[in-house]
Biopython code that builds the backbone (N, CA, C, O; Angstrom):
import numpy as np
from Bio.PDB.StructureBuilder import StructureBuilder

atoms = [
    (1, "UNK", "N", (-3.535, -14.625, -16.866)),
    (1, "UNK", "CA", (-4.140, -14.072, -15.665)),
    (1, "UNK", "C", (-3.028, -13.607, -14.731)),
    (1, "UNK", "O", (-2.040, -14.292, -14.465)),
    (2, "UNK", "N", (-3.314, -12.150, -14.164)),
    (2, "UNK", "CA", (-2.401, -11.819, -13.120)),
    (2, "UNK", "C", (-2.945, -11.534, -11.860)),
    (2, "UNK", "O", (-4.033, -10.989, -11.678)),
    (3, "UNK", "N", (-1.997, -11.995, -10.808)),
    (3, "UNK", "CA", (-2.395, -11.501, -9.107)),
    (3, "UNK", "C", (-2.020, -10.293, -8.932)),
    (3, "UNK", "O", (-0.792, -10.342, -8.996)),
    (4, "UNK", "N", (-2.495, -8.710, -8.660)),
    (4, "UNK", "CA", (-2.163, -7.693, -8.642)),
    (4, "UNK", "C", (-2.336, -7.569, -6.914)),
    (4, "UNK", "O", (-3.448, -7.470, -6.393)),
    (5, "UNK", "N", (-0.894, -7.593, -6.030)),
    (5, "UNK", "CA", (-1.209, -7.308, -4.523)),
    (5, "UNK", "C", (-0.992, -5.809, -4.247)),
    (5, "UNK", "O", (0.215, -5.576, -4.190)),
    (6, "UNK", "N", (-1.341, -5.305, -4.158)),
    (6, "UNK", "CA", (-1.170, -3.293, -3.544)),
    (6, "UNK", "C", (-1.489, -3.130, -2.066)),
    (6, "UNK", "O", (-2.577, -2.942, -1.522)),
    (7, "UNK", "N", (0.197, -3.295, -1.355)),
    (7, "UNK", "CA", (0.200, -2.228, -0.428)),
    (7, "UNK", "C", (-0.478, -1.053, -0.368)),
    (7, "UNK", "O", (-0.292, -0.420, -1.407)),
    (8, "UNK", "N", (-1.240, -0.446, 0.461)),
    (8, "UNK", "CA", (-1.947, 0.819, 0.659)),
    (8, "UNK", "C", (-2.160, 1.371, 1.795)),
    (8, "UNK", "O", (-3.030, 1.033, 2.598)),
    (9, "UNK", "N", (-1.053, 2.606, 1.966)),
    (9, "UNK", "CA", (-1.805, 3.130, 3.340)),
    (9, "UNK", "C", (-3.522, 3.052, 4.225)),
    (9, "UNK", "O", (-4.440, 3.185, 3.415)),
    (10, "UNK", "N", (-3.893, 2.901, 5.393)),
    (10, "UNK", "CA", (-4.720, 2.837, 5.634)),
    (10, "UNK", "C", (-5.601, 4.337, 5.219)),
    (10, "UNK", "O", (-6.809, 4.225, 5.011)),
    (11, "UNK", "N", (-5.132, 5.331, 5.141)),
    (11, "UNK", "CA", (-5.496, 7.055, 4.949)),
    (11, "UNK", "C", (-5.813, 6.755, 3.040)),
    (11, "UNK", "O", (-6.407, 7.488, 2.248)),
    (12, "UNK", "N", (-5.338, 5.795, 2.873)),
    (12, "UNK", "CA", (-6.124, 5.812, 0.962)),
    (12, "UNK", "C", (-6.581, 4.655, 0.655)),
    (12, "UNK", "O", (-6.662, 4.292, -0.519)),
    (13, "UNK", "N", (-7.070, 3.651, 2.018)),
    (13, "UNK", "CA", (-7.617, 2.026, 1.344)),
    (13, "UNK", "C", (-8.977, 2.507, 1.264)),
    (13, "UNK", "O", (-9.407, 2.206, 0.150)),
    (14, "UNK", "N", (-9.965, 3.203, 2.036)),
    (14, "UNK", "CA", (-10.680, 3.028, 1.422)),
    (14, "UNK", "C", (-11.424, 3.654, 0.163)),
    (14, "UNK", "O", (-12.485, 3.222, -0.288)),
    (15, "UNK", "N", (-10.673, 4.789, -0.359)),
    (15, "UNK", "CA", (-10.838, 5.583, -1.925)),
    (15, "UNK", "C", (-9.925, 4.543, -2.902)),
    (15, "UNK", "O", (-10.109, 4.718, -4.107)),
    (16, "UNK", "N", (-9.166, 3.705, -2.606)),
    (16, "UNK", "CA", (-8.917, 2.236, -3.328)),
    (16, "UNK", "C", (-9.675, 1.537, -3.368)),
    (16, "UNK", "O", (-9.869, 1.194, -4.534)),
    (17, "UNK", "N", (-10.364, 1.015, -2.616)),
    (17, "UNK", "CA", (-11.642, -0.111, -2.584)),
    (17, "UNK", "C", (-12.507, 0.658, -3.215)),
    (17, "UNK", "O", (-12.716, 0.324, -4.382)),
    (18, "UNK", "N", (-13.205, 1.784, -2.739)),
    (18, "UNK", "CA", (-14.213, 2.266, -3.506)),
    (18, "UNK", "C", (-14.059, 2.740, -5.067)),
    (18, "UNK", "O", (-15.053, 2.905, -5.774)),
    (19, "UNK", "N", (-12.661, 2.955, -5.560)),
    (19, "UNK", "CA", (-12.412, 2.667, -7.106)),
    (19, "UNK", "C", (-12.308, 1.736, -7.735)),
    (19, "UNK", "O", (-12.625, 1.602, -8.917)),
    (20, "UNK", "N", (-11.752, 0.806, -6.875)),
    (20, "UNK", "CA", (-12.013, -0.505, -7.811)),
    (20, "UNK", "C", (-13.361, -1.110, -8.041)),
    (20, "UNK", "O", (-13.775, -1.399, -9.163)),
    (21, "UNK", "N", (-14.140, -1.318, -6.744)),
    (21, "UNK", "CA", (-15.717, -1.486, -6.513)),
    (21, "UNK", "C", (-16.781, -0.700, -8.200)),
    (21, "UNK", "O", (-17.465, -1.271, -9.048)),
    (22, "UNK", "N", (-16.397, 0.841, -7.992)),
    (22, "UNK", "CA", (-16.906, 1.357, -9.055)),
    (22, "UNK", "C", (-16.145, 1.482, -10.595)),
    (22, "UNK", "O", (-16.378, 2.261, -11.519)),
    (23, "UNK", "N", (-15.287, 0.541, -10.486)),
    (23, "UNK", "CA", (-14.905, -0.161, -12.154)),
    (23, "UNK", "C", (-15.137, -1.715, -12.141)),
    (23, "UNK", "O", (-14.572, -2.391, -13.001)),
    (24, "UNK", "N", (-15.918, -2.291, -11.232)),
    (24, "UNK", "CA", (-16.021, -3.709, -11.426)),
    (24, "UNK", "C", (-14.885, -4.661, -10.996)),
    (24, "UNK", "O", (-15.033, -5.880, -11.083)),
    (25, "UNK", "N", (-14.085, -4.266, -10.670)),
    (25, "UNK", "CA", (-12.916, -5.030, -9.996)),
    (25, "UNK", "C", (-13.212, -5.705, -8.133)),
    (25, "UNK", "O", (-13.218, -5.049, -7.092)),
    (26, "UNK", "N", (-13.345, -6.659, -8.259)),
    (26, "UNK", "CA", (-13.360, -7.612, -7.379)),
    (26, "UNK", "C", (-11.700, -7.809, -6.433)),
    (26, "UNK", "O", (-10.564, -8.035, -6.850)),
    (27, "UNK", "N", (-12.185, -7.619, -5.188)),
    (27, "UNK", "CA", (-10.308, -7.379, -4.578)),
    (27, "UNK", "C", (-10.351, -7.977, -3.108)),
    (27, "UNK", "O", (-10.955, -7.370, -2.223)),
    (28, "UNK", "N", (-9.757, -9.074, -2.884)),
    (28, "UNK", "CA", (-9.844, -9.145, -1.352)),
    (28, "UNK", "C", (-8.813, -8.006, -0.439)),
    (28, "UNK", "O", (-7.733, -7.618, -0.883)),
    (29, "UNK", "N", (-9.292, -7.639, 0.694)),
    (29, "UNK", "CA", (-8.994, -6.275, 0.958)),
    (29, "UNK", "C", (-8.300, -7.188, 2.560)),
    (29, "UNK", "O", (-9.004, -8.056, 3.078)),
    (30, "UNK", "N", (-7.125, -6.890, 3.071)),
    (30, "UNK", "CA", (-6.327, -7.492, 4.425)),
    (30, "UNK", "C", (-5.995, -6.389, 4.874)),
    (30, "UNK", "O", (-5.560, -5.450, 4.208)),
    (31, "UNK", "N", (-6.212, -6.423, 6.279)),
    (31, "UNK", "CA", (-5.538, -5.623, 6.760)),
    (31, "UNK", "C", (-3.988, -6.355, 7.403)),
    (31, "UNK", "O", (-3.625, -7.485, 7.730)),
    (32, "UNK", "N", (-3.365, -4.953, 7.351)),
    (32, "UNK", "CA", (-1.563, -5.478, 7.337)),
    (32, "UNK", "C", (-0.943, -4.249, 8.307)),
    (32, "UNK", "O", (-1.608, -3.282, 8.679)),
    (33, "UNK", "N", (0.419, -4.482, 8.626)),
    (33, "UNK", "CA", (0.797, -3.371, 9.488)),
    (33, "UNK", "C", (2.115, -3.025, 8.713)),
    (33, "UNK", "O", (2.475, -3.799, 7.826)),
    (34, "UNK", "N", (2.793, -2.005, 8.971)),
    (34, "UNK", "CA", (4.030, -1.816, 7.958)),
    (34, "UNK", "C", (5.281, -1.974, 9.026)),
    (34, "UNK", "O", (5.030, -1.850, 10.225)),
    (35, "UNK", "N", (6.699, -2.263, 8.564)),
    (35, "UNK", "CA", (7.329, -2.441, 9.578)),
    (35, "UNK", "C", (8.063, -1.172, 9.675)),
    (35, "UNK", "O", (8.318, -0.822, 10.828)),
    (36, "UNK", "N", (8.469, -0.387, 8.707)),
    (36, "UNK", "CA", (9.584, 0.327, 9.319)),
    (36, "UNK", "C", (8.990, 1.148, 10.348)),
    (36, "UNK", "O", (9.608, 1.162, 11.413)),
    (37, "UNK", "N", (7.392, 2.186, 10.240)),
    (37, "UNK", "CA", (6.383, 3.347, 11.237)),
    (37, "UNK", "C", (5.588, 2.636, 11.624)),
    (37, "UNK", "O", (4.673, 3.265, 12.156)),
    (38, "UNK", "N", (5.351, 0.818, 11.644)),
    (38, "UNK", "CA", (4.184, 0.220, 12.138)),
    (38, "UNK", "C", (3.058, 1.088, 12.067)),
    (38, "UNK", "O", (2.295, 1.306, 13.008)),
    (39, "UNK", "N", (3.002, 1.410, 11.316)),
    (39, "UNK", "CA", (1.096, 1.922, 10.317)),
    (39, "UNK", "C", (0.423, 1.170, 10.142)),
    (39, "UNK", "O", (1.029, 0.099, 10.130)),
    (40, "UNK", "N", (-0.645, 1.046, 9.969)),
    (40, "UNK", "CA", (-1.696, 0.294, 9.366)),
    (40, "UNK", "C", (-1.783, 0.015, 7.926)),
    (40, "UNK", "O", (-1.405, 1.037, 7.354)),
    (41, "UNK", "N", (-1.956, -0.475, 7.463)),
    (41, "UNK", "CA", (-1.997, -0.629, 5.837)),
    (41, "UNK", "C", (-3.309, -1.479, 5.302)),
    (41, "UNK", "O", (-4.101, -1.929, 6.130)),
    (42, "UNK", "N", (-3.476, -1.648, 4.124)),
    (42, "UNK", "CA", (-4.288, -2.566, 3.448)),
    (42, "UNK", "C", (-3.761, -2.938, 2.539)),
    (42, "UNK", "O", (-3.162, -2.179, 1.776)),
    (43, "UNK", "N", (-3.873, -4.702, 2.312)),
    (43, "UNK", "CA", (-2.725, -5.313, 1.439)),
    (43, "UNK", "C", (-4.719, -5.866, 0.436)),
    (43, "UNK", "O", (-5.762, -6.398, 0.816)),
    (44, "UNK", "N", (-4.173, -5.279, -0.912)),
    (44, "UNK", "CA", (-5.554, -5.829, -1.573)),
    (44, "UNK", "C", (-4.944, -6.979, -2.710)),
    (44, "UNK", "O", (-3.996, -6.997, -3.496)),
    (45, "UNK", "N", (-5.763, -7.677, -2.428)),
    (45, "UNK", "CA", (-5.231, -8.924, -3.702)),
    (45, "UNK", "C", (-6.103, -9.060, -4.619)),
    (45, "UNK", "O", (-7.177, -9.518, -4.231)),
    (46, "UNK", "N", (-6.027, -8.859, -5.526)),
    (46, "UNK", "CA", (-6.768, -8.503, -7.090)),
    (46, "UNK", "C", (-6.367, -9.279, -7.985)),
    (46, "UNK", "O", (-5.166, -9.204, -8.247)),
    (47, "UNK", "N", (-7.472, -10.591, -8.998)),
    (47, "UNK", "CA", (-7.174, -11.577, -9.825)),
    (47, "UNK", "C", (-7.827, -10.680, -10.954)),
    (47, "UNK", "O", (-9.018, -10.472, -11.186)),
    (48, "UNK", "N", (-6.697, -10.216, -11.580)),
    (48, "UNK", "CA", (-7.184, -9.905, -13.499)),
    (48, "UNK", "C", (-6.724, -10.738, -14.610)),
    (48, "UNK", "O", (-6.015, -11.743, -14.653)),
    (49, "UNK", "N", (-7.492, -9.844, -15.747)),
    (49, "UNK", "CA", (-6.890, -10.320, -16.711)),
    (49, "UNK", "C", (-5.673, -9.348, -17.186)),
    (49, "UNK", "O", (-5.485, -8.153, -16.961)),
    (50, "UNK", "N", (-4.877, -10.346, -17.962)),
    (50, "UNK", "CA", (-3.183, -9.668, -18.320)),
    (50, "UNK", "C", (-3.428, -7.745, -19.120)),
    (50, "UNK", "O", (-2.660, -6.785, -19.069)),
    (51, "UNK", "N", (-4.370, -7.840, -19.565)),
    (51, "UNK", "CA", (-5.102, -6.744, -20.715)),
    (51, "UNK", "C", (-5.559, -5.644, -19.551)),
    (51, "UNK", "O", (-5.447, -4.471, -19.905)),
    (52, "UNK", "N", (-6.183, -5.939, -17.880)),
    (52, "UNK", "CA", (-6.775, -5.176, -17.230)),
    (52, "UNK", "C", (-5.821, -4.702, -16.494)),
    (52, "UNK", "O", (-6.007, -3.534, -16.152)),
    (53, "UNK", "N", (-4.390, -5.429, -15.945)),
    (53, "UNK", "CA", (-3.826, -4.818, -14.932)),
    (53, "UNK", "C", (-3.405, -3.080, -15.292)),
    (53, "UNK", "O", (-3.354, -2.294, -14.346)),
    (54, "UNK", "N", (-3.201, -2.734, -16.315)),
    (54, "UNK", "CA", (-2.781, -1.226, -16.147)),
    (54, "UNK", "C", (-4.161, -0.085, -15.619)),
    (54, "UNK", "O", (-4.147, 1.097, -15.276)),
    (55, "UNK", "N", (-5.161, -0.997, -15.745)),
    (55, "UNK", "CA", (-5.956, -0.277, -15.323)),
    (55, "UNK", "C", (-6.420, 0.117, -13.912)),
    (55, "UNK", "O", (-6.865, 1.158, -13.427)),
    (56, "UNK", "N", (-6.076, -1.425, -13.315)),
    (56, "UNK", "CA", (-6.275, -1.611, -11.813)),
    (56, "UNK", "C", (-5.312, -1.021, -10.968)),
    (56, "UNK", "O", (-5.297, -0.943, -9.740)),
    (57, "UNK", "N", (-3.970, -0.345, -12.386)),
    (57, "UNK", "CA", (-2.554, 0.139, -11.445)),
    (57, "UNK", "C", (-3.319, 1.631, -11.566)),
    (57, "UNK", "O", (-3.917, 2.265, -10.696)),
    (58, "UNK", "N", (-3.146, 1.850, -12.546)),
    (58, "UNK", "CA", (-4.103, 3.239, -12.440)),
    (58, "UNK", "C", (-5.196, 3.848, -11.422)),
    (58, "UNK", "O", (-5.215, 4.910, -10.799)),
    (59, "UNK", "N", (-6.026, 2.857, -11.489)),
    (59, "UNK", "CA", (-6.822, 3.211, -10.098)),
    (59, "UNK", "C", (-6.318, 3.418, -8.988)),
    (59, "UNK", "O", (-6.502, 4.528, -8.489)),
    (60, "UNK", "N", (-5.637, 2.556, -8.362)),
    (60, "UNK", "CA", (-4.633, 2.427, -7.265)),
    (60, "UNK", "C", (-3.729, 3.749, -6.977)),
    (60, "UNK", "O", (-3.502, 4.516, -6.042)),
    (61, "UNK", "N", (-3.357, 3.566, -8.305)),
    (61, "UNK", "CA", (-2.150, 5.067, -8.471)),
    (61, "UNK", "C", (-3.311, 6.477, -8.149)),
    (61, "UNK", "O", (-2.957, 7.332, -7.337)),
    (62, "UNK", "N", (-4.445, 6.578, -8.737)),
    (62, "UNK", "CA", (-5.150, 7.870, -8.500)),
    (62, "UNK", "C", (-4.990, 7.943, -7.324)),
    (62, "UNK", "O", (-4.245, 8.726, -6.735)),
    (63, "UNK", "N", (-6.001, 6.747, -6.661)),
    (63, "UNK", "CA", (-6.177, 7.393, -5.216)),
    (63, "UNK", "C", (-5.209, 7.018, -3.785)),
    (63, "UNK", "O", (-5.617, 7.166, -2.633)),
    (64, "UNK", "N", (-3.960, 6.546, -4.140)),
    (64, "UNK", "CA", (-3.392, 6.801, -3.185)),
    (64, "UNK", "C", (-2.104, 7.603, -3.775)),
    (64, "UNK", "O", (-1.375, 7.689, -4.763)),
    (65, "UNK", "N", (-2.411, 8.291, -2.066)),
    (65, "UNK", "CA", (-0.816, 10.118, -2.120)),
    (65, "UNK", "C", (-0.151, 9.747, -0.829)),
    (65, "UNK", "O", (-0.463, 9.478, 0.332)),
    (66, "UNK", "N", (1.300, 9.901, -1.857)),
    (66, "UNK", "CA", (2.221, 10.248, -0.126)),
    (66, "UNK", "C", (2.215, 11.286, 0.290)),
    (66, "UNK", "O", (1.648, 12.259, -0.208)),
    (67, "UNK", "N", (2.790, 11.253, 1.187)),
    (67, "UNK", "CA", (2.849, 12.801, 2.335)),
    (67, "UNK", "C", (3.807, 12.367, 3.094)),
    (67, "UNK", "O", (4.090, 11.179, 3.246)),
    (68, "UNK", "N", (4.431, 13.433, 3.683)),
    (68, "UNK", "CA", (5.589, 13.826, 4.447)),
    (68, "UNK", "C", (5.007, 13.679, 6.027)),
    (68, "UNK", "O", (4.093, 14.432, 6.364)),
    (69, "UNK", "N", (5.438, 12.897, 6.795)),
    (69, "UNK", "CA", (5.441, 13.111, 8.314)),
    (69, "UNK", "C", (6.722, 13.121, 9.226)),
    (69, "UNK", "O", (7.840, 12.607, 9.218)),
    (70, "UNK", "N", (6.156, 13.771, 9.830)),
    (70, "UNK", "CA", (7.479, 14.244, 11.386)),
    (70, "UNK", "C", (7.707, 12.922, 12.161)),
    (70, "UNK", "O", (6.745, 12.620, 12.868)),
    (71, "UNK", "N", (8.641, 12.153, 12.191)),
    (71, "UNK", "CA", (8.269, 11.117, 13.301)),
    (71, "UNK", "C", (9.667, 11.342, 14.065)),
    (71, "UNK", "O", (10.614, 11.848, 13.463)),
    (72, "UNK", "N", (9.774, 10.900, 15.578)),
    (72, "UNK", "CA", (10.531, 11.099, 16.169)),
    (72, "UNK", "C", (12.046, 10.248, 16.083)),
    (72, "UNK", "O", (11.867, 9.035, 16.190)),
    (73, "UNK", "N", (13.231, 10.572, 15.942)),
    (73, "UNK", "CA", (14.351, 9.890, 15.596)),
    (73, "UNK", "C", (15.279, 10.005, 16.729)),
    (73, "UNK", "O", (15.688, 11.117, 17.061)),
    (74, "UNK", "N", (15.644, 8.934, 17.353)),
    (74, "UNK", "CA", (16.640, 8.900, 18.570)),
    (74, "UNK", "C", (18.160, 8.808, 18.075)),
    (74, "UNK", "O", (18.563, 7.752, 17.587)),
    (75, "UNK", "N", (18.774, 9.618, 18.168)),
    (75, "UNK", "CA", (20.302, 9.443, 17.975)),
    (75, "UNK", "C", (20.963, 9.384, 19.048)),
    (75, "UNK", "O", (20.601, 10.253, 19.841)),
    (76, "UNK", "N", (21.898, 8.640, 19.473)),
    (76, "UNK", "CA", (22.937, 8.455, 20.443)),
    (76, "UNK", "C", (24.167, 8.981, 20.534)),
    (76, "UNK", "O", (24.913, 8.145, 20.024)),
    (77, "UNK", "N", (24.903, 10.060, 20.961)),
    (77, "UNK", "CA", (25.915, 10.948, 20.852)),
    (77, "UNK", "C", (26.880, 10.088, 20.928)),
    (77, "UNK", "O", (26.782, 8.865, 20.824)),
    (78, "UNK", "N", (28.447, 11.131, 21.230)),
    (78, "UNK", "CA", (29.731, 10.132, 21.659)),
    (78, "UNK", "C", (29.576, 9.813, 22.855)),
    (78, "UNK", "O", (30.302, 8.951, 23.352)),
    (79, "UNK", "N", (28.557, 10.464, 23.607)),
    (79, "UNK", "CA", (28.557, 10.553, 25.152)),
    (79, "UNK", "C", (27.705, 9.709, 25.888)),
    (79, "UNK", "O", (27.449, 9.573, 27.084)),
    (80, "UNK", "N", (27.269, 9.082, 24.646)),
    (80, "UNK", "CA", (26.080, 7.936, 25.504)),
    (80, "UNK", "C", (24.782, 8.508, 25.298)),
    (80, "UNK", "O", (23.800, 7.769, 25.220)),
    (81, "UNK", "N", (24.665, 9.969, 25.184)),
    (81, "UNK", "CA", (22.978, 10.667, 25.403)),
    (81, "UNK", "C", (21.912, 10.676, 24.357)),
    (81, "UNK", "O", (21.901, 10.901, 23.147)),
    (82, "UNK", "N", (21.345, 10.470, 24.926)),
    (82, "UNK", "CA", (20.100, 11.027, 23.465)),
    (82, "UNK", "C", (19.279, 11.656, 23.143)),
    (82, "UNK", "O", (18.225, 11.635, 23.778)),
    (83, "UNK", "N", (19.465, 12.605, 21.836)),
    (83, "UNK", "CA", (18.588, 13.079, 21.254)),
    (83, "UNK", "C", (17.947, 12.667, 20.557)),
    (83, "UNK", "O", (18.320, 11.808, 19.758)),
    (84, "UNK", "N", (16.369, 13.282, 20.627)),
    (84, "UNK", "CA", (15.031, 12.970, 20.014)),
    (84, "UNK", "C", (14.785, 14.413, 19.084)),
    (84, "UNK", "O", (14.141, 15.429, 19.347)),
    (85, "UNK", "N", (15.804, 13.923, 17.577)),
    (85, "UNK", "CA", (15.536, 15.033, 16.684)),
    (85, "UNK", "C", (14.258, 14.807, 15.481)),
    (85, "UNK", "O", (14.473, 13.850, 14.737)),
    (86, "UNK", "N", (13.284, 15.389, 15.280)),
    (86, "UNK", "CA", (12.560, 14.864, 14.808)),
    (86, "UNK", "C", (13.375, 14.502, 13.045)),
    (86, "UNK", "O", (14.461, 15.036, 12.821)),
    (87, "UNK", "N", (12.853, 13.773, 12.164)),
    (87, "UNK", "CA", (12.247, 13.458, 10.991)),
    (87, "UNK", "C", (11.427, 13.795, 10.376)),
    (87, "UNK", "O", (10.372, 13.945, 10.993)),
    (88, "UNK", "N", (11.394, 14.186, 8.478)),
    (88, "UNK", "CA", (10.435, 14.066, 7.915)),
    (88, "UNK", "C", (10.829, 13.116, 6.608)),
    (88, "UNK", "O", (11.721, 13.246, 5.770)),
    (89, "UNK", "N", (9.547, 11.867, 6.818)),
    (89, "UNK", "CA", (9.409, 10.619, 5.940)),
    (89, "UNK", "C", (8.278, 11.033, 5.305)),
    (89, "UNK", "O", (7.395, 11.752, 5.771)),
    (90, "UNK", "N", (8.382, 10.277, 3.615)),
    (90, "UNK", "CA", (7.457, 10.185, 3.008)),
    (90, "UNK", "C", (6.532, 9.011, 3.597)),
    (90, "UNK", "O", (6.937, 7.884, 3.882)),
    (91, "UNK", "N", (5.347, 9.434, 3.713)),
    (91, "UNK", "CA", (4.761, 8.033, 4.034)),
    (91, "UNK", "C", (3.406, 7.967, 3.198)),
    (91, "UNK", "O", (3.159, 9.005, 2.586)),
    (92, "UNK", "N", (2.357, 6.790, 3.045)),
    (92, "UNK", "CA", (1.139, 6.825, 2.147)),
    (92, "UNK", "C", (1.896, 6.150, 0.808)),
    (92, "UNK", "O", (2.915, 5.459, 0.797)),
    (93, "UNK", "N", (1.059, 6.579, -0.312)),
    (93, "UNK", "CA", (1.287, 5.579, -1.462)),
    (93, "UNK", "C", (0.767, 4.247, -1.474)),
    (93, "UNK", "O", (0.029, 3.845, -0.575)),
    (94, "UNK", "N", (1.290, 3.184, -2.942)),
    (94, "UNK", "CA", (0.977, 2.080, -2.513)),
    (94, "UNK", "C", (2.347, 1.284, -3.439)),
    (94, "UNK", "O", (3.002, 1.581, -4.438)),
    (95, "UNK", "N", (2.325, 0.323, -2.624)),
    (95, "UNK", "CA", (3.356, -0.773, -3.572)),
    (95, "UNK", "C", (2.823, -1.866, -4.085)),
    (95, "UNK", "O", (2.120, -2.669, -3.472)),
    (96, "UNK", "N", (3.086, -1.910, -5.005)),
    (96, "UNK", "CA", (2.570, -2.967, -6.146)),
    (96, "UNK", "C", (3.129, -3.870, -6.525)),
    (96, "UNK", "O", (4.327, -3.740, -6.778)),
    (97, "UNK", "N", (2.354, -5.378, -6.747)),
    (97, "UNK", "CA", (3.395, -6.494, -7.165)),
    (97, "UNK", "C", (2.175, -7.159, -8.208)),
    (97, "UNK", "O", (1.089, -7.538, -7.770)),
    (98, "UNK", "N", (2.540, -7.222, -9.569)),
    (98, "UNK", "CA", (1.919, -7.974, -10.595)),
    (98, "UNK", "C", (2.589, -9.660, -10.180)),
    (98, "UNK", "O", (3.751, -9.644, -9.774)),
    (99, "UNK", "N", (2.093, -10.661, -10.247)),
    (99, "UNK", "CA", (2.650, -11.793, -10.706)),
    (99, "UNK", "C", (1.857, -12.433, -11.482)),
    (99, "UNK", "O", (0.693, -12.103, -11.710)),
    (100, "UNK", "N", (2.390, -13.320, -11.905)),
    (100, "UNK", "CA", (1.433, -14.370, -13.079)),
    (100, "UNK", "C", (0.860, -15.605, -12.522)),
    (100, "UNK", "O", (1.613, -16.222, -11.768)),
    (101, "UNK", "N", (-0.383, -16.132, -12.741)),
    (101, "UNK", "CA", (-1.469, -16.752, -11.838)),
    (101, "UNK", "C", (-1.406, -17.872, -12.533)),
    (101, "UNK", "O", (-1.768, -17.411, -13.615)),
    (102, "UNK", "N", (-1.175, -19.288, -12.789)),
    (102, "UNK", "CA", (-1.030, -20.463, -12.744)),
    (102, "UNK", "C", (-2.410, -21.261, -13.225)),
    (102, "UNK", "O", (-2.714, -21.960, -14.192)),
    (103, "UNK", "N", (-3.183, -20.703, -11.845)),
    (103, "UNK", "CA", (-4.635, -21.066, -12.019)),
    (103, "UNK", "C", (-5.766, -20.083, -11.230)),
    (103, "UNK", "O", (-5.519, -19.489, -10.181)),
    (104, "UNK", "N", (-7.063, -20.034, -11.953)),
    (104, "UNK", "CA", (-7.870, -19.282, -11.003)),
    (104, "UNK", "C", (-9.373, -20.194, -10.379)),
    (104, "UNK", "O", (-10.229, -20.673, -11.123)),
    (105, "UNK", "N", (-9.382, -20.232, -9.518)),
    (105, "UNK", "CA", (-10.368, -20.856, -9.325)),
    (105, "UNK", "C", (-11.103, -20.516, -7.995)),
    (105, "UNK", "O", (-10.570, -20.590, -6.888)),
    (106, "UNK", "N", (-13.146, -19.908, -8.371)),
    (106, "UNK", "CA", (-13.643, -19.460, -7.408)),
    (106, "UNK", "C", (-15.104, -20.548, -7.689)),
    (106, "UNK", "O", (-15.788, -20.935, -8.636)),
    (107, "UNK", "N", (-15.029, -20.708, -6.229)),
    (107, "UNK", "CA", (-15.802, -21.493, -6.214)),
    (107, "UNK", "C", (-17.060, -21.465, -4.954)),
    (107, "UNK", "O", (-17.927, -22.338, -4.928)),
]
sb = StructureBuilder()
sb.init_structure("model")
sb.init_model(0)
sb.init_chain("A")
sb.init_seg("    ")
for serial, (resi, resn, name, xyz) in enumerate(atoms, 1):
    if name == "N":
        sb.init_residue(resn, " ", resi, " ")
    sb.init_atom(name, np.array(xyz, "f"), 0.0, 1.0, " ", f" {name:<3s}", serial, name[0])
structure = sb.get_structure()
């Protein structure tokens, strides 16, 4: 048995939930914040079997997309001053962590 946790932008948790929902996958769904753009996220924790996780990565993988955003970047000259040059970050996607489950128990 594996714990499958997936980071997920908030802009693709819920076409994640609603794919897993419509393959039978059972997922507790958290909301989380990210640190580097403090975004919103959804951290889903998913108990499979060892045989299902490529499937549950798959789902995951369909429906979440990164994308490029502008965010504002402060640099500090030799002179003390600062400019606010913008940035473009990938942001969205999801990060994934398989581990191996010990025990499962719902009760």
């Amino acid at each position: 048995m594996k714990l499958v946790i997936a980071v997920v932008s908030n802009d693709d948790a819920n076409k994640v939930q609603k794919g897993l929902i419509q393959q039978k996958f059972f997922a507790t769904r958290l909301t989380t914040k990210g640190g580097f753009l403090r975004e919103g996220n959804a951290t889903f924790l998913i108990g499979v079997n060892d045989e299902k996780v490529p499937e549950v990565i798959d789902i995951i993988e369909r429906h979440s997309k990164t994308r490029n955003k502008i965010v504002p970047n402060a640099i500090v000259n030799e002179f003390g001053a600062f400019s606010a040059l913008p940035i473009e970050v990938s942001v969205g996607g999801a990060t994934i962590f398989v581990v191996n489950v010990d025990q499962f128990i719902k009760v």
